[in-house]
N, C-alpha and C positions, 0 to 999 in steps of 0.2 A: 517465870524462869526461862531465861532461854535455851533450847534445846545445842547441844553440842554439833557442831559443823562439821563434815565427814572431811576434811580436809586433808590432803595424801591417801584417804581410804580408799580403796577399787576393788575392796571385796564387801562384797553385799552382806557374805554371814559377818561379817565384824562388824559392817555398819548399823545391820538389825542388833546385835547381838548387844553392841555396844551405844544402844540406843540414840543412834545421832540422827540427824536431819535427815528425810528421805524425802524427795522431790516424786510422788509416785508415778511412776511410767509403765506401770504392768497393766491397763488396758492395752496403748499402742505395743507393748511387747507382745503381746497375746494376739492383738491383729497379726501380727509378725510371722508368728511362730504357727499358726492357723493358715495363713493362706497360700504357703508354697511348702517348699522343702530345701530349696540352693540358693542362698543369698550373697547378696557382697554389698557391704555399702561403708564409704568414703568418705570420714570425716577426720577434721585439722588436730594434731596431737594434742593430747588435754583435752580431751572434747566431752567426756565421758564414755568411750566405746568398751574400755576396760571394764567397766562400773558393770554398762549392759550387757556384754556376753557376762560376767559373774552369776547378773541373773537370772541368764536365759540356763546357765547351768544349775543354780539352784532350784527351776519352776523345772526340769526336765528331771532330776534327781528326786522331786518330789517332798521338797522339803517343808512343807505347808505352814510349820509353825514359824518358818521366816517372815512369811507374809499373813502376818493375821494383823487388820486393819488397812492393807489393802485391796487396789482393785478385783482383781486377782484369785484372791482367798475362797471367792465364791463364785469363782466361775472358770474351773478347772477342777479335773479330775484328776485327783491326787491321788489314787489309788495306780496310776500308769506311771511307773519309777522306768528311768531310760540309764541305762550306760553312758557315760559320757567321757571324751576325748578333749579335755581342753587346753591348748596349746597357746603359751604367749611367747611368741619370737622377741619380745622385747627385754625377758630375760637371759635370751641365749647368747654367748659369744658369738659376733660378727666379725670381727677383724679379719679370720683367714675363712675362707671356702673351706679349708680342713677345719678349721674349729666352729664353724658355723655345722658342719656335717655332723659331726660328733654331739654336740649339740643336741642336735635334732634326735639323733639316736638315742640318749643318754634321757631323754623329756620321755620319750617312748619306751622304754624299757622301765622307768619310773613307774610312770600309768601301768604299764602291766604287773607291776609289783604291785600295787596297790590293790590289784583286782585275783591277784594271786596264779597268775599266767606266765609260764613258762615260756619266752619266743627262742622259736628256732630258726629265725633270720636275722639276719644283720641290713645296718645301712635303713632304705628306704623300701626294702621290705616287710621291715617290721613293722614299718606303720601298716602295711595291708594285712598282717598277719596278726595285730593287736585288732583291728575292725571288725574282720574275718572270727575273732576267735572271741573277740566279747559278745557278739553278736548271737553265736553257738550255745555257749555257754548261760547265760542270762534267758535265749530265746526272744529278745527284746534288739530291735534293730538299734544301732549307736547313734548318737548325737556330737559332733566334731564343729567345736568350734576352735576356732583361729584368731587370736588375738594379735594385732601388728604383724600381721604376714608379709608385710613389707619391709618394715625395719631392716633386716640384713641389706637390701639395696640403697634405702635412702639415708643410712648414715653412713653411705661410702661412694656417694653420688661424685665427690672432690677427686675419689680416686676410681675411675671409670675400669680400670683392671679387675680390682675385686669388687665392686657393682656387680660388673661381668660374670665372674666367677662363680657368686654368690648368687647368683639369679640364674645360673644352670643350675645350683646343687637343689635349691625350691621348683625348681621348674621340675624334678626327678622327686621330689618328696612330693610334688601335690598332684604331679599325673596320678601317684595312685588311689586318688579319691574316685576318679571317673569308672576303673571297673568295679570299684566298691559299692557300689551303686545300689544293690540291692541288699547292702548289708546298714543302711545309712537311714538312719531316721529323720535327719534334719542336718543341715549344713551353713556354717554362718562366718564369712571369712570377713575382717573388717583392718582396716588401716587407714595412712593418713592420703593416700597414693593409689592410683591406677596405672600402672604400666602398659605401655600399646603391643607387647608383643610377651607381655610375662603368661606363660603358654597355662599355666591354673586358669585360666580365659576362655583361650582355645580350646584349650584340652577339654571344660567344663563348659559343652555349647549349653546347656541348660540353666545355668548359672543365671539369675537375675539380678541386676546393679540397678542397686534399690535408692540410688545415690540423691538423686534428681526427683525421686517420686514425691509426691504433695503429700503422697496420703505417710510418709515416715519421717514429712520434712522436719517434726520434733522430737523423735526418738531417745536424740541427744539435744542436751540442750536444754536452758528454762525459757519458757513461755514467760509472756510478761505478768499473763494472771496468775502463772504459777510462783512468778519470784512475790509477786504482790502479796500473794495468800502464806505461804510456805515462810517467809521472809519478814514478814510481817513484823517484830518485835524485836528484829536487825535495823530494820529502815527506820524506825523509830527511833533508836539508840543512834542510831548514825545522822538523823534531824536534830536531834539535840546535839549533840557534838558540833556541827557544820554550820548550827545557828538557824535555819535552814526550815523552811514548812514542809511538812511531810512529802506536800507531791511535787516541790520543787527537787524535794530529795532525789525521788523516783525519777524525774526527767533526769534529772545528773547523771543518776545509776544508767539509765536506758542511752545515753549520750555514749557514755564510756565505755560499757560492754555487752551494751543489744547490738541488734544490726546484722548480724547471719543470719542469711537466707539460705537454701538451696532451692525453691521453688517460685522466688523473685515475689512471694506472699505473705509468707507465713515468716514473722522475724524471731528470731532468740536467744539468748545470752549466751557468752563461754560461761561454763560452771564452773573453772576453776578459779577464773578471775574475781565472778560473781561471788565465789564461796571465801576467798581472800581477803576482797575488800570488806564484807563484814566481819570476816575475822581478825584485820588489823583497823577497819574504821577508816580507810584512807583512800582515796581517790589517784591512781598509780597506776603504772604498767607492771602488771602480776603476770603477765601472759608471757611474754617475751624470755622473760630468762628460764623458761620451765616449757614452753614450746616451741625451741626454734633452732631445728639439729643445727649443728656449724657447718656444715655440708653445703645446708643448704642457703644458710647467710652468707656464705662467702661464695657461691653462684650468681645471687642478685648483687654482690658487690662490686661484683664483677661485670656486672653488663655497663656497657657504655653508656646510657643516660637513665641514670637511677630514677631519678624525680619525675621521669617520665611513666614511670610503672604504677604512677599514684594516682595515675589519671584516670577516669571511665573507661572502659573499651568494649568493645560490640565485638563477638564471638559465639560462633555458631560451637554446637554439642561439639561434634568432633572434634574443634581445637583446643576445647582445653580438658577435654574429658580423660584423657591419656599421657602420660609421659614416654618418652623415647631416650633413654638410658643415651645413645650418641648424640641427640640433638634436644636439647630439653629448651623448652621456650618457656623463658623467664615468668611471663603472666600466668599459664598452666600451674609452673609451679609452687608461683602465691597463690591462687585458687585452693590448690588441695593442700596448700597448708596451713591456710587461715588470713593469708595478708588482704585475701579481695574475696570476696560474695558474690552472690546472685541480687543485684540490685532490679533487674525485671527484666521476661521474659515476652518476647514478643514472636512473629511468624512475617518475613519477609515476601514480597511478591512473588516469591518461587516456592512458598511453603514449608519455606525450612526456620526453624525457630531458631530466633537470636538471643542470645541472653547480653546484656550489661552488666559487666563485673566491677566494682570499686568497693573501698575501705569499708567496713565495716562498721567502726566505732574510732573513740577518739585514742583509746588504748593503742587499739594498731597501729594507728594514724604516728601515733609519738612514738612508736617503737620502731616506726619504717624511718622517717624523719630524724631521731636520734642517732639511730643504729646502725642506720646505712648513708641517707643524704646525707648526712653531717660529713660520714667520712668518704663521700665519694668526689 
């Protein structure tokens, strides 16, 4: 019998609860959550980042019976329950700096209802005085994660005014993580985007961008043994269909939505494309209409030689590791949104490492090519 495919699910207890496929990733989250305390890491929308903060908040809440039968289960102290803070800007209004503000306030005043706390601030006080005061109260330092802390910026990249606007008002809501410091047990902000001057950065010199690193380059993401093992009685069903031997299947699959890298090594499917195709059986672009804000398709629509962006390019960390809200370079920002990879990484006679970025898979390949060459 095949197991049910978590399809639009992003929350962990519904996906345990509701018994569907889980792809286990609570060792690498447990290296994760074990070796520092301030994270950021950068991956293309739909990637799963939602999925994993869920269960970085379920393993920190202490919820054990989520994870019985994985890695996980037995190798953590579940008797250590944390407070936790977690925030997804991707359900909050973005449109105005005033509604994006509100917002925020309105996510935080929630959380403190829940926890049965009174704030006597307003605005972006009250994040410091929910931190401050779960912290007191439990004796148990918080956990704050941040799901699409970017979002307010990059779906309004088109209109550079409220970008603006909305990248002061985050820029004032996340300074007050850095005096909170000692009230924080763990910190994990994750999007599809890295901003070169979005001051949660600055403000946060401890902060590690865990983006690039080898040892997290599968956090997100299915490994190919994992889609082989997990997937197993999908890929089957889909050879029969296709007419197709099994491992010819699996080269097709790997054609179409392997091919992410961040460490130009280790490759790995989009999940949501991967979870698609076996869930309608078809070989298609699942990725494109469910990843790819208008914002930012009509940026690359706009650069003067489209088909040129399809090419390989050789770029060092700093150019494409950042976005610059006035000046956004077009290859940067298919990078962090999934149109171009890390195809491999080398070190130039001056020491400084170059990566080569290009398409990924055949998916993106016909989504760039439909979507954009077509009508450029």
């Amino acid at each position: 019998m095949l197991q049910t495919l978590p399809i639009g699910i992003q929350s962990f207890a519904k996906l345990r609860k509701d018994d569907c496929l889980y792809v286990d990733k609570t060792e690498e989250i447990h290296r994760l959550i074990t070796s520092g305390r301030v994270f950021f890491l950068s991956r293309p929308r739909r990637f799963g980042k939602s999925l994993l903060v869920s269960t970085m908040e379920a393993i920190f809440k202490g919820n054990k019976a989520l994870f019985t039968g994985l890695w996980i289960e037995n190798n953590w102290d579940w008797t250590q329950q944390y407070p936790v803070i977690r925030l997804d800007l991707g359900e909050i209004n973005n449109d105005t700096p005033e509604g994006l503000r509100k917002g925020l306030e309105d996510a935080i005043a929630l959380i403190a209802q829940q926890h049965n706390i009174t704030l006597t601030s307003t605005g972006a006080d009250s994040f410091s005085e929910l931190i401050r005061t779960l912290h007191q109260s439990t004796t148990q330092r918080v956990v704050v994660l941040v799901d699409e802390y970017d979002k307010p910026i990059t779906d309004n990249l088109s209109n550079r005014d409220i970008a603006e606007a909305n990248h002061l008002v985050l820029n004032n809501f996340y300074q007050r993580l850095k005096p909170a410091d000692e009230h924080l047990k763990f910190l994990f902000l994750t999007g599809a985007s890295k901003f070169s001057y979005a001051s949660v950065f600055s403000g946060l010199n401890h902060l590690r961008d865990i983006t690039l690193f080898d040892k997290f380059a599968t956090i997100c993401g299915y490994t190919q043994t994992e889609v082989e093992f997990y997937f197993d009685a999908y890929i089957e069903q889909l050879a029969q269909k296709e007419h197709r031997a099994k491992q010819e299947t699996i080269d097709e699959i790997k054609r179409w939505y392997g091919g992410y890298s961040w460490d130009g090594e280790t490759f790995v499917y989009n999940p949501i494309s991967t979870l698609m195709l076996f869930g309608q059986q078809e070989f298609t672009d699942h990725w494109f209409a469910t990843g790819s804000p208008t914002s930012v398709v009509n940026i690359l629509k706009a650069h003067a030689d489209v088909k040129s962006l399809l090419e390989p390019v050789r770029m060092e960390a700093m150019d494409f590791g950042n976005i610059d809200i006035q000046a956004i370079h077009p290859q940067t920002l298919m990078f962090q949104t999934g149109y171009l990879t890390v195809k491999k990484i080398e070190e130039n006679p001056f020491d400084d490492i170059v990566y080569t970025l290009g398409v990924p898979n055949e998916e993106v390949n016909m989504a760039l090519t439909t979507h954009l060459v077509v009508n450029d």
